[in-house]
N, C-alpha and C positions, 0 to 999 in steps of 0.2 A: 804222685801215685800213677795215675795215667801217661807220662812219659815211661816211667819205669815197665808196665801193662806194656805199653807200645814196645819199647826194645825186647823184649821177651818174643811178643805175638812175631814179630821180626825176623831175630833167631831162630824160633822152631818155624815158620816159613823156609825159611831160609835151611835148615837143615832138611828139611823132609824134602827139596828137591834137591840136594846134592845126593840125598841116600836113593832116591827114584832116579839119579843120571846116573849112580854106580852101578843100579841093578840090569838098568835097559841097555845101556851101551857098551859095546865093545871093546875091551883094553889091552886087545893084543897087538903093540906094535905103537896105534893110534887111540885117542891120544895122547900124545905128550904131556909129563909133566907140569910144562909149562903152561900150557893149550889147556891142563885144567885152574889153574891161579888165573888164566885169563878168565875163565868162564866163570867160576865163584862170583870173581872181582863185576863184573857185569852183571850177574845175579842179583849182587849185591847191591850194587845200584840202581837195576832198574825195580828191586824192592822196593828201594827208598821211594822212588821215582812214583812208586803207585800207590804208596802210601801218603804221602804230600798231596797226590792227586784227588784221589779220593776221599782224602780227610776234608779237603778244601770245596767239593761237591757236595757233601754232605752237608758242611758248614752254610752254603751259598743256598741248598735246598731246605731247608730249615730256617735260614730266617726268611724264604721267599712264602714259605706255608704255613709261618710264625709257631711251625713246631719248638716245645722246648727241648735243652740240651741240658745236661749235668752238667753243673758250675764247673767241676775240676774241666771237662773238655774245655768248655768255653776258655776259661783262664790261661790253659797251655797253649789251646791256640792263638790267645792273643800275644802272646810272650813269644810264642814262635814267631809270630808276623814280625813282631816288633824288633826283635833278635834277626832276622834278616834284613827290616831297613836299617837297623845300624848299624849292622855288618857293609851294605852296599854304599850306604853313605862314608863311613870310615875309609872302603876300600877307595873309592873314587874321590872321595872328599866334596860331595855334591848334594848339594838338597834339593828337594825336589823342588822347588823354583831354578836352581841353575839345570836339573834336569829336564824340566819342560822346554826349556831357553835352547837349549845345546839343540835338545828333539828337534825341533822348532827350525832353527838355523838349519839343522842337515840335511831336511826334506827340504828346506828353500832354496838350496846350493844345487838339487839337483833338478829342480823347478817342480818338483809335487806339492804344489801352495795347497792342496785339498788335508794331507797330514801335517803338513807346517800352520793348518791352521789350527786345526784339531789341538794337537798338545801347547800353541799358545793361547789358545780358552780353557784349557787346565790349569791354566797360573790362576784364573778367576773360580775356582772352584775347590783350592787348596786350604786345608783348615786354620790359616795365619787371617787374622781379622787385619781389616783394610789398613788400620791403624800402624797394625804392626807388619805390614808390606803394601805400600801404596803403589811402587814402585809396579807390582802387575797391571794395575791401570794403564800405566804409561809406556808399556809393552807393547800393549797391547793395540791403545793407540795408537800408533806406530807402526805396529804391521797392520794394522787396519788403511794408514793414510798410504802404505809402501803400495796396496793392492785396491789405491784409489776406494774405498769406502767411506767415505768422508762423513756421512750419519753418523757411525760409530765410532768412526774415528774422535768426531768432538762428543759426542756423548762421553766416553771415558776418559778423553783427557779433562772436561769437567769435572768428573770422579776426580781424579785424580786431585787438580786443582783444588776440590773444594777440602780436600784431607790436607797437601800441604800449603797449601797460599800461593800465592801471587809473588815473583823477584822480579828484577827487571830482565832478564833472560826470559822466563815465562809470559810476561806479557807482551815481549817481542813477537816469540815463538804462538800466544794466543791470536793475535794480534796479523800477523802471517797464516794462520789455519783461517780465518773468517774472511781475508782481503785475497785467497785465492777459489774459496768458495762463492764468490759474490756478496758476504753480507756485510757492508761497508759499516754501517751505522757499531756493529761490533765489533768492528774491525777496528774504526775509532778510538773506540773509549780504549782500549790496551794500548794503541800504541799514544793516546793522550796521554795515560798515565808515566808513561818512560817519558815523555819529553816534557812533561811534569816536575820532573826529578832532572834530567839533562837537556833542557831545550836544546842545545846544539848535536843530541845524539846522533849519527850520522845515517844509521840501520833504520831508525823509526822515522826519519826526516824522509828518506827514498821509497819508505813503504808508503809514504803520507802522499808522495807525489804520486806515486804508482793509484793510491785507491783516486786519487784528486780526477787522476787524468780520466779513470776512469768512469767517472762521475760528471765529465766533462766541466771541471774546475779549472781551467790554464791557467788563469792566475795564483791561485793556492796553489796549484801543483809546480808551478816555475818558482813559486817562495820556498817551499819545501826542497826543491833539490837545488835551489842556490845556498841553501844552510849547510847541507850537508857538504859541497863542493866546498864554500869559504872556509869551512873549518877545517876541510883534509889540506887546504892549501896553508893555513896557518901550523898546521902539523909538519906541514912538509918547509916550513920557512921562505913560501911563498910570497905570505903578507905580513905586515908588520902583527905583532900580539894589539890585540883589541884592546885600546885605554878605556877603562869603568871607571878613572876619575871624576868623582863629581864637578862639575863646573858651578865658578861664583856667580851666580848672573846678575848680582847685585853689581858689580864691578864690569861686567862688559856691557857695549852698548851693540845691541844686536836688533839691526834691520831684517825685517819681515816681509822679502821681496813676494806680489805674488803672482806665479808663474801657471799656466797648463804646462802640465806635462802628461806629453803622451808615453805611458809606461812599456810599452810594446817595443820600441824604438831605440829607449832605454840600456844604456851599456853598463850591467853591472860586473859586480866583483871575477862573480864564478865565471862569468864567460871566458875569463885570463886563463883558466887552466889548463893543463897540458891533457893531452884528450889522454895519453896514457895513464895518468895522475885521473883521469876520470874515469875510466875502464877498471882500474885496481877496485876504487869504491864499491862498485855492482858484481866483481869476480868474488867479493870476501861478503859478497849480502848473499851470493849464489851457494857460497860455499856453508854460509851456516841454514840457506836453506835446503842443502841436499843434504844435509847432515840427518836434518830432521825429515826429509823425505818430501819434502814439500815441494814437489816439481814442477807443479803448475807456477805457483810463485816464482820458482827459479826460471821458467820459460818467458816470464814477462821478462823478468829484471835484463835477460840476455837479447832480448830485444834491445837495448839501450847501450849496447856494447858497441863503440866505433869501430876498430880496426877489427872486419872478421876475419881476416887470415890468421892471424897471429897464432902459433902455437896454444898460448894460454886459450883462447878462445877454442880452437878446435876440440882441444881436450873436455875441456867444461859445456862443448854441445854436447859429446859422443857421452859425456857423464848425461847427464839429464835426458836425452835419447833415449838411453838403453832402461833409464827407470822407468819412463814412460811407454816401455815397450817396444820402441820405434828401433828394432834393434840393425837394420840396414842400413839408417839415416845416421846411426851411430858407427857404423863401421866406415861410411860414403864420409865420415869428415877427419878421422881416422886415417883414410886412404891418402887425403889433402895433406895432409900431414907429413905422413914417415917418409915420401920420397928424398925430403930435404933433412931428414931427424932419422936416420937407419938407426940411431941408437938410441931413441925414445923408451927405455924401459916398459916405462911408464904406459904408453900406449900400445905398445906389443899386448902386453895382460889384458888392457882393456879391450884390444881387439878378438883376440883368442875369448875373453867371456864373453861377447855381444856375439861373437859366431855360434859360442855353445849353446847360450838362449834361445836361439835362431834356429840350431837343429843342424847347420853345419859344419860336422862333424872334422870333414880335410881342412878347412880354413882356421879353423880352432887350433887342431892339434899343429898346425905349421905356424900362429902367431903363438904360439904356448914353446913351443922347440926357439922360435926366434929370441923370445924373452930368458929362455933357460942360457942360450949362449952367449947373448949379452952378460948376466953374471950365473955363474955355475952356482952358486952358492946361494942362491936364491933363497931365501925363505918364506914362500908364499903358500900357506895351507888351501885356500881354493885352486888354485893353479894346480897345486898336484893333484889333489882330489877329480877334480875334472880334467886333464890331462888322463889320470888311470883309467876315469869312465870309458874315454875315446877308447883309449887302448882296448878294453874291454867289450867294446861295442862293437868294435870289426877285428875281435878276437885272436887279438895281439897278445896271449896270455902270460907271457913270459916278460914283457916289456909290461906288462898290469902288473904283476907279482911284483918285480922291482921297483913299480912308486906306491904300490900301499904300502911294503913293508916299510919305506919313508916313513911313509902318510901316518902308520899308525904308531910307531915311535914317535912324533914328533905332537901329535894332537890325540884326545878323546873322540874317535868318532865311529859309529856304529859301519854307518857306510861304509867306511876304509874298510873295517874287518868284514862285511857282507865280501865288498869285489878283492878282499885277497881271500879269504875261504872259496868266493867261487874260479880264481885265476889259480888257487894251490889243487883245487879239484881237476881242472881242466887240464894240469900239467900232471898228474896223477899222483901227487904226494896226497894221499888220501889222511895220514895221520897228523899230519901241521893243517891242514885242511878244517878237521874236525876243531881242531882247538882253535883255529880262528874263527870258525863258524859259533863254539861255545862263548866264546867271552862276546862278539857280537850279541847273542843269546842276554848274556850278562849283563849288558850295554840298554839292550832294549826287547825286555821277551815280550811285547805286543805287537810287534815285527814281525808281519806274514812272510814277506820275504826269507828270513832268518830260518823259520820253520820250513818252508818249501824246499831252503836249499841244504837243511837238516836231512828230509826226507828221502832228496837227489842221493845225495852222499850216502845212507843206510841202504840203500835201495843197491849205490853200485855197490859198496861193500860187498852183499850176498845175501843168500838167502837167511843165513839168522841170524838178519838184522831186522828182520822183516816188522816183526812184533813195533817195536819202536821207531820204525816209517812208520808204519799206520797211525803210531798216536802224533807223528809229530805232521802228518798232512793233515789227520784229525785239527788239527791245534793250527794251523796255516790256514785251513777253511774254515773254520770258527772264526778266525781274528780277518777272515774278507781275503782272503788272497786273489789278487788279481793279475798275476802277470802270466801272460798266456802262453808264452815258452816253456816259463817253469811247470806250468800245469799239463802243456803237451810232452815235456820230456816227461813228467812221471808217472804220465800214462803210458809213455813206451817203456818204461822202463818196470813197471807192474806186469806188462806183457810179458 
């Protein structure tokens, strides 16, 4: 019944200002036809437009004053809400766990960790019990350990932990969170438990040495990483396989010579191995802990690295460098590098993002050009992404328009549609403008940005467009806008 009410109240809206434009305006000549199907057509929506608005104030005013409402309201309206998240979900295929996650990622791509934090503490606030998504814990964790938080970081990965248990991967990865925080004793008992189950594990053997040493244990800490060396060398057909045949000792006659031995002096197995065959070992313990973000960790283990020239080596500083923020110390080893390796892929990308971090913007956008010519066919989603930012930044707008429209074929991201709505504005296609700016809108309406650049765009449109800037700076300074260009271009433009 009250949708039905609604569509009616609508129509005769909607009809009494079409018959109030026939009576006031002039139709001699102008306007056109057309020019009124466009005007209905916008009537008609920005009807809509205020009636979603205002039904949704009302809705928000009412349960803030615990005023009551008539069941039939209450019920349409939930059915509408409901009827649009499974429209948006259908349309994007995204729930809102993968929609916090995407949010999440694209403010961190462009280094605004203050909203990348924001919508990844909405994953803990989502109405799926821990049970049935534990997985937001360990999200979360995660970008807690990326942004050095480390309190929180193990407070949730306990959560986490205590919902699905303990594998031996997790008690590597626990086990690695306490042994780069300092708390040895914890550090322990997780990676006891892995060599519990694999004594000869090679991960848990070098974490074991790494906590030994520093706990000033030399001797446990030279047991531990001779375990882990004899066994990469028995992998590698180094040593003979280990015999675990039991021996008769009823049958042998075995003297009991007894000797001091000074153990320091001592030549054993692992000494034999190749330093390269030793350096592999700690590149692949670096590698599972940058995975997990754990840089501190990864900064010990890289102490223990012999040959630091080595390509392998440069690369896996300027990696753990730039997570650590250290983003010049990553480029300085980077530098060391590409004279002899012009075609380092690999390190072109990484140089061009430790410049972007950095805020240098020419040094970026020339290792980002270097990387694209090496393969044209690149497919790398943050490279373009930050690549179009440059462009956009010293308002290269035409060469911005040409990588979001990439950008935004190729991946879901709100950004890409902000900087091509505002790169199709600035080249003056006002109408591809608009519908990039919408679906952005679409992507993420609690985007002040989105509504600012809504606002730009109505504002250059003309004057009636005016009604609809207002609501949508309204709606930009509501949701915090803070970007100070946007706010001083649309006060010259009100002017």
């Amino acid at each position: 019944m009250y949708t039905f009410q609604r569509q009616r109240l609508k129509k005769a809206i909607f009809r009494l200002a079409v018959e109030k434009y026939n009576k006031e305006v002039d139709h001699r000549g102008l306007p056109t036809k057309q020019q009124k199907e466009q005007f209905k057509a916008e009537l008609y929506t920005y009807l809509q437009e205020q009636m979603k608005y205002f039904l949704t104030q009302a809705f928000d005013y009412a349960q803030k004053n615990n005023l009551n409402i008539h069941n039939d309201l209450n019920v349409t309206h939930k059915l509408d809400l409901e009827f649009k998240k499974q429209k948006l979900e259908r349309t994007f295929k995204e729930t809102p766990h993968e929609k916090f996650k995407r949010l999440s990622a694209e403010y961190d791509l462009i280094g605004d960790h203050e909203h990348a934090e924001w919508y990844i503490q909405n994953l803990l606030t989502d109405r799926e019990s821990d049970e049935e998504n534990p997985q937001k814990w360990f999200d979360y964790a995660q970008f807690c350990l990326k942004y050095d938080k480390t309190a929180h970081a193990e407070l949730f990965m306990n959560k986490y932990v205590n919902i699905v248990g303990l594998d031996q991967n997790m008690n590597l990865f626990m086990g690695s969170l306490y042994l780069q925080n300092g708390m040895y004793k914890k550090a322990q008992r997780y990676l006891h438990t892995v060599l519990k189950e694999d004594w000869e594990h090679i991960q848990a053997n070098i974490l074991m040495g790494f906590m030994f040493e520093a706990i000033n244990r030399p001797g446990l800490s030279r047991k531990h990483f001779a375990l882990a060396k004899v066994k990469r060398m028995r992998e590698l057909g180094q040593l003979q396989p280990k015999n675990n045949a039991p021996k008769n000792f009823r049958t042998q006659a075995i003297e009991y010579p007894v000797d001091i031995v000074d153990y320091k002096n001592v030549a054993t197995k692992d000494q034999h191995i190749k330093p390269d065959d030793s350096d592999q070992i700690f590149f692949e313990l670096i590698d599972f802990l940058l995975k997990n973000y754990l840089y501190k960790a990864a900064d010990i283990a890289l102490e223990y690295i012999q040959d630091t020239h080595s390509n392998q080596y440069l690369i896996t500083k300027a990696k753990v460098r730039t997570m650590q923020g250290r983003y010049l110390e990553a480029t300085a080893a980077l530098d060391e590098m590409l004279p002899k390796n012009q075609d380092n892929l690999e390190a072109w990308v990484m140089r061009g993002h430790a410049f972007f971090l950095h805020g240098n913007l020419f040094d970026s956008e020339e290792s980002y050009i270097k990387a694209l010519r090496l393969q044209k066919q690149l497919k790398d989603p943050d490279l373009q992404e930050r690549l179009g930012i440059v462009y956009a930044k010293r308002k290269a707008w035409k060469d911005a328009r040409t990588v979001f429209l990439k950008c935004c074929k190729e991946r879901v991201s709100t950004t890409s549609w902000i900087y091509l709505g505002l790169s199709l504005l600035r080249v003056g296609d006002l109408a591809a403008a608009e519908d990039a700016i919408a679906q952005a809108n679409i992507l993420d309406n609690t985007n002040p940005n989105v509504w600012g650049l809504m606002t730009i765009l109505c504002l250059t449109t003309g004057a009636q467009r005016l009604a609809q800037a207002n609501l949508s700076f309204k709606e930009a300074i509501d949701l915090g806008l803070k970007d100070h260009q946007q706010i001083e271009e649309i006060g010259d433009l009100y002017q």
